[in-house]
C-alpha positions, 0 to 999 in steps of 0.5 A: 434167603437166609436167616441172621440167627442161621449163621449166627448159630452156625459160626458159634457152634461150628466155626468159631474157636471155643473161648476156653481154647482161646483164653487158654491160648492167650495164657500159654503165649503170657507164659511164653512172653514171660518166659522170655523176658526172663531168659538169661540171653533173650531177657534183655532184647525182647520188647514184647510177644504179639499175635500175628497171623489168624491169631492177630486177624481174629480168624482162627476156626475150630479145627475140622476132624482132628486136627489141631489149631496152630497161632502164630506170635511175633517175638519183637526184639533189638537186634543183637550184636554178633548174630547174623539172620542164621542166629536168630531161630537157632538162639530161640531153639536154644534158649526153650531147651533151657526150660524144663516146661519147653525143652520135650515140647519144641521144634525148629522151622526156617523162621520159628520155633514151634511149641506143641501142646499136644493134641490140641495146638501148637504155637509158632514162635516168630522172632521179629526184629527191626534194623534201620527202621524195617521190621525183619523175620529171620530165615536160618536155612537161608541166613537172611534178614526178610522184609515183614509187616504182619502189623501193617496187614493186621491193620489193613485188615482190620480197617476192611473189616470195619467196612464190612461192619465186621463181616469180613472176618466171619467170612473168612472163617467161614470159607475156611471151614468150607476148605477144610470140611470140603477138602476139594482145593487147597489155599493158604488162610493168609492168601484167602484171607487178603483175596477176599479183604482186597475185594472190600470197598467203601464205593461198594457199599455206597453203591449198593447199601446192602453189600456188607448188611449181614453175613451171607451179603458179605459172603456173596459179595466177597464171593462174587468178587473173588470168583469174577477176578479168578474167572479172568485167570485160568491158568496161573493166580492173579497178584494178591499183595501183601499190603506191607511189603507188596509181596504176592501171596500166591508165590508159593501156591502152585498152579494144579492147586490154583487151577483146581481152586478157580474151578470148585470156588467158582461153583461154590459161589454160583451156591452161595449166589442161589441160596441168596436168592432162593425165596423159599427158607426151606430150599435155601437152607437145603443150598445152604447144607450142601456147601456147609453140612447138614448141621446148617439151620439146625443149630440153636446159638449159646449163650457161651463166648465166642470167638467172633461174638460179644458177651450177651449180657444185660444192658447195665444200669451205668449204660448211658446214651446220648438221645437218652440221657444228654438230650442229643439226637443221633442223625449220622452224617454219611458225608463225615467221616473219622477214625478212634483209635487205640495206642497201646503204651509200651512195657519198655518204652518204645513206640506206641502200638496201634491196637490195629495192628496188634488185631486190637488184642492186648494183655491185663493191666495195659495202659492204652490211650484213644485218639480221634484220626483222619477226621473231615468234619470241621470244627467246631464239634465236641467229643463224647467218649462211651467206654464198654466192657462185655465178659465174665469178669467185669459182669462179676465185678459189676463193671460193664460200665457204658458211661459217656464223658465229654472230652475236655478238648484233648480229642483223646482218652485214656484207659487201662484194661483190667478184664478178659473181654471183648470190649469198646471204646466209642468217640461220638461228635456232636455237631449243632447240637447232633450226633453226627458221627461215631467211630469205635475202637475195639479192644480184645482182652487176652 
């Protein structure tokens, strides 16, 4: 047994990274970006700074003890006569000495320079470049050019979180804080994060309804699968693809680190099992503690801003809804389905970013239009496109919005963002008169 509000408290007050941290992020990656693009030997060859790793995916937690958060960027760039693979990190290291602000703060890696913000976070700066159509990290120990597609993973992860009604990431978060406050195994977050995402799957929710209802389903779910999996692998881990370049991600996981991972994950999802089951609230958050801590179920939820959690706010009077106000019944076809998704217009004039494969973040002032995509359900149907934002800002500016618009056949939508937030936009067909199916592209405004 468990209560939503229990987890819901739970990540807010303990797991998830304070906003303020994470506003503060996003403003030193803006320095960075901007610091780059005027830089007398980057400038001209840098598209864009993006967020990749736990800072794309969303799963960044706060961290356990004191230690400090890292976030990783990717550095898009032209790649750039005369520079071989060696070049790229050393370049980068070079061009932060030429800063006053950054010269005392940065160290070299094999594929990044590393900004440290003492005693809180340090950000790991990624060059990225793309030759013959493949996306490239440079390795300068090595001299080599390695295939990456951290977008495409981004991507991926955020379809499998759609799945789960975006339970897949407060997962996650929440295994990792139970790596990082048990201290009994060792994992990479990014082969944790894609062991887990693997093991998402529409049959499973069609099969059992119940898989992905709420956090602590998806946590036994995903548990359940992953402990059944590595049951079968006792000695050696089983592949976990990285789903852009097929790279296994346990290559550099050594087998002591694995075996003694099998072993205390099993037992703790054999715990997340109980407390499930457990009828009596009591008991089961006493199993609960045992796995979490003993602030388990006796946390009360802000009402701050968190990473993983929409602004509470008020249902504004621009709210619209389609039963409502348009006289339209929703009765959502399960045998429909389709995406919206958002383009984020390039600075440069590059190709369009998907917003998925930036982990639906994006900067003030962008300009991002809104496609419907990989939609089965035949024609003719109208679109309705819902627009909401959520956050300090745009309350204060008396802009949280919520108007609907029909679309004027273009199947597509055009926004620019102009507040911090966790935002959405939302396509809703409507057949014969219904509501039949919806989809909702969530927009993250660093």
């Amino acid at each position: 047994m468990s209560q939503a509000s229990d987890f819901r408290a739970f990540l807010t007050e303990k797991v998830n990274l304070n906003q303020s941290r994470l506003n503060l992020l996003s403003q030193r990656v803006t320095a960075i970006e901007n610091f780059l693009t005027n830089d007398e030997v980057f400038g001209e060859y840098v598209t864009e700074v993006i967020p990749q790793g736990s800072f794309a995916h969303g799963t960044i937690i706060k961290p356990v003890g004191n230690k400090e958060f890292d976030a990783d960027v990717l550095v898009l760039m032209d790649a750039v006569d005369g520079w071989g693979p060696g070049d790229y990190v050393q370049k980068l290291y070079e061009a932060f000495g030429r800063s006053a602000t950054y010269r005392l703060m940065r160290s070299r890696k094999k594929r990044c320079v590393t900004i440290d913000y003492a005693g809180d976070f340090h950000v790991d700066v990624v060059p990225s470049v793309t030759r013959y159509d493949t996306t490239y990290v440079t390795n300068r120990n090595t001299d080599r050019f390695e295939p990456a597609a951290p977008d495409q993973f981004t991507e991926w992860l955020e379809e499998k979180n759609r799945i789960t009604n975006g339970n897949l990431v407060k997962v996650v978060r929440l295994l990792k804080y139970l790596r990082d406050h048990k201290t009994r195994y060792v994992i990479p977050s990014v082969t944790l994060t894609a062991a887990l995402a693997h093991h998402v799957s529409e049959n499973t929710s069609t099969i059992n309804p119940d898989a992905y209802k709420n956090v602590a389903n998806t946590l036994r779910t995903l548990s359940d699968e992953l402990a059944s999996q590595i049951a079968g692998y006792p000695y050696d881990a089983p592949y976990v693809g990285d789903p852009g370049t097929g790279r296994n991600l346990t290559d550099r996981w050594q087998s002591q680190n694995y075996r003694n991972f099998r072993a205390r994950f099993t037992s703790y999802a054999e715990k997340i099992g109980e407390a499930c089951d457990e009828p009596d609230y009591s008991r089961a958050v006493e199993i609960w503690r045992e796995l979490f801590g003993s602030d388990f179920g006796t946390l009360i939820e802000s009402g701050s801003i968190t990473a993983g959690a929409f602004t509470r706010s008020h249902v504004p009077a621009s709210e619209r809804f389609l039963d409502r106000d348009f006289d339209i019944p929703e009765a959502i076809n399960p045998a429909y389905h389709f995406k919206t998704v958002g383009y984020v217009v390039p600075k440069k004039g590059f190709r369009n970013a998907p917003l998925p494969r930036r982990g639906d973040r994006v900067g003030k002032h962008r300009s991002l239009k809104f496609k419907i995509e990989g939609s089965n359900i035949p024609e003719p149907y109208d679109v309705y496109w819902k627009i909401r934002n959520y956050g300090e800002e745009a309350e204060r500016a008396n802009s949280l919005r919520g108007e609907i618009h029909k679309d004027s056949g273009t199947r597509s939508w055009t926004e620019s963002t102009s507040y911090t937030g966790r935002h959405y936009v939302e396509a809703m067909i409507v057949k014969n008169g219904t509501c039949v199916a919806k989809s909702r592209q969530d927009v993250i405004v660093d």
